[in-house]
N, C-alpha and C positions, 0 to 999 in steps of 0.2 A: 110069581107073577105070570099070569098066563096069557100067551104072544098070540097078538089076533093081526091076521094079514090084513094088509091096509091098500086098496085099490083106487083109483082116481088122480084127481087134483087134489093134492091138501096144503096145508102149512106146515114147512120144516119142525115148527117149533110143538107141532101135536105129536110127532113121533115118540114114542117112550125111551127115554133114554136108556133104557133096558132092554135094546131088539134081538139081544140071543147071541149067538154066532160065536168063533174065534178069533183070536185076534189077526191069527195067519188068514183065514178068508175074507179081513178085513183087505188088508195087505196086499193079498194076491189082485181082490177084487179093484185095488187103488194101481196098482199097476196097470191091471187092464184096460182102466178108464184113461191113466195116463199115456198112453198110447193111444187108446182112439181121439184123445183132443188133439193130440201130436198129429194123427193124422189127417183129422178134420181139419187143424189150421194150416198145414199142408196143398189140402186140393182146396179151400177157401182161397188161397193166397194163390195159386195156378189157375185158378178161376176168374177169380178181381183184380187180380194181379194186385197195383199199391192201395185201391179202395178197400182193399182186404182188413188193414187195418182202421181204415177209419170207421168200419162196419163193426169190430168189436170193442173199438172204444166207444161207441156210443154205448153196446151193450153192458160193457162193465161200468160206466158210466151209471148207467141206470139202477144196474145191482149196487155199486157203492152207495148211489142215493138210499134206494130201500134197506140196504144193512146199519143205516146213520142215524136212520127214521128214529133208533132205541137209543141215541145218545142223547147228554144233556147238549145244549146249544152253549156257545161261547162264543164271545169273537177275541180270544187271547190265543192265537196261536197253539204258542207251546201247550199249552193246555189240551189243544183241539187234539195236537198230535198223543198228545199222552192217550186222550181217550181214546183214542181214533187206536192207535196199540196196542191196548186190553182189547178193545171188540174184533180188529180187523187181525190183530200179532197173532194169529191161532196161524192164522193160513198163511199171512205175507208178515214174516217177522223182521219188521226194519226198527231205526230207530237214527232220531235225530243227531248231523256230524255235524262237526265244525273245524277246520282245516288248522292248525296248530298256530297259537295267534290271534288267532279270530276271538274274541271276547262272551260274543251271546253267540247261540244256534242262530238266531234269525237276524237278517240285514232289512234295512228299512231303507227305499228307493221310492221317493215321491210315492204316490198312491200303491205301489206297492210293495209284500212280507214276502220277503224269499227264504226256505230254508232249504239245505241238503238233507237227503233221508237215503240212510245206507241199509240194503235190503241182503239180509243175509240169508236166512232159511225159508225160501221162497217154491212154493209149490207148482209156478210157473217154470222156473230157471230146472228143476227136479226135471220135471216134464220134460222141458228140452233137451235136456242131455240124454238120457234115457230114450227117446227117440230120434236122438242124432240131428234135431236141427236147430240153427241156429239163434240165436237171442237177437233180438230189435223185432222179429216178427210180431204177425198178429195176436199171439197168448202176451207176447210183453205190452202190448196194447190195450188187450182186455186188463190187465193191471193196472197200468199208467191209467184209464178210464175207471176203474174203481176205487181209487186214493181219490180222484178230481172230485166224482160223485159224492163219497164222504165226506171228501173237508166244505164242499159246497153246500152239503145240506146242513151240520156242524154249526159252521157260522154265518150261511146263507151270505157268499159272496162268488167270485166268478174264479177260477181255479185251474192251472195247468202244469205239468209235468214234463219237463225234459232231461233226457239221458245226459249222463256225463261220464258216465262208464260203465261196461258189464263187462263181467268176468267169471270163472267156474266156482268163484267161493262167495262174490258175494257182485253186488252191481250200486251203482250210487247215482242217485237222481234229485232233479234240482225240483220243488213245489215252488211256484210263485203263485200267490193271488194278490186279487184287484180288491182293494178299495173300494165304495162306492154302491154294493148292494150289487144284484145279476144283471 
């Protein structure tokens, strides 16, 4: 196959999955990038100070919508999250908890489905460590903004994420949605 350089604006999805290289200039190259988001969210966040993150939640926000665009639609939960696992589990590999006891994954609370999702091999949390700073910042918020975005486009309702704990091996967050359409 013969590798023809590719300039502009394009779609991820016209790249050949064929584009040459080693694996190690993958690698190196992924490190490098994971250092300049480290450091980008860095002077974002000394810049905005706490607006820092509600500026990249919206952004991942938007990417979760667009990467959901290819899913089937459902309004079954667990379902959502399954799908939502296979497309999204490449980058953020979580998967549905439920506390010992607990009977299903998901709690039912008047108009709203809450479940726990335990994020284990996460390409944010990498990032973090690797440049030495801490978790709850603005890249944990471009995250938390691109689950919300999938599971809303999914099964088009309204959708939010809060922390319940992070840690160096894995962090655990709560999905609650509304009922009731956006």
């Amino acid at each position: 196959m013969a590798i023809q350089e590719v300039r502009g604006t394009f779609k991820p999805e016209l790249i050949p999955k064929e584009t040459g290289g080693d694996i190690d200039d993958y690698e190196d190259a992924l490190h490098v990038l994971m250092k300049f988001m480290g450091s980008m969210s860095s002077a974002l966040e000394q810049v905005s100070g706490r607006g820092a993150n509600a500026i990249v939640y919206q952004a991942g926000k938007r990417m979760g919508h667009d990467a959901a665009k290819m899913m089937e639609k459902t309004d079954n939960l667990e379902q959502a999250m399954d799908e939502m696992g296979e497309v999204l589990g490449h980058e953020f590999y979580y998967r549905m908890w439920k506390p010992a006891g607990q009977e299903n994954y998901t709690i039912e609370k008047g108009d709203e489905t809450i479940v726990k999702l335990l994020f284990r091999d996460c390409v944010v949390r990498q990032t973090l460590r690797r440049t030495g700073l801490p978790q709850k910042g603005p890249l944990c918020y471009l995250l938390y903004g691109y689950m919300v975005g999938a599971v809303e486009e999914v099964m088009d309702i309204k959708g939010k994420v809060d922390i319940d704990h992070v840690g160096p091996n894995a962090c655990l967050k709560t999905l609650t949605i509304k009922w009731g359409g956006k």
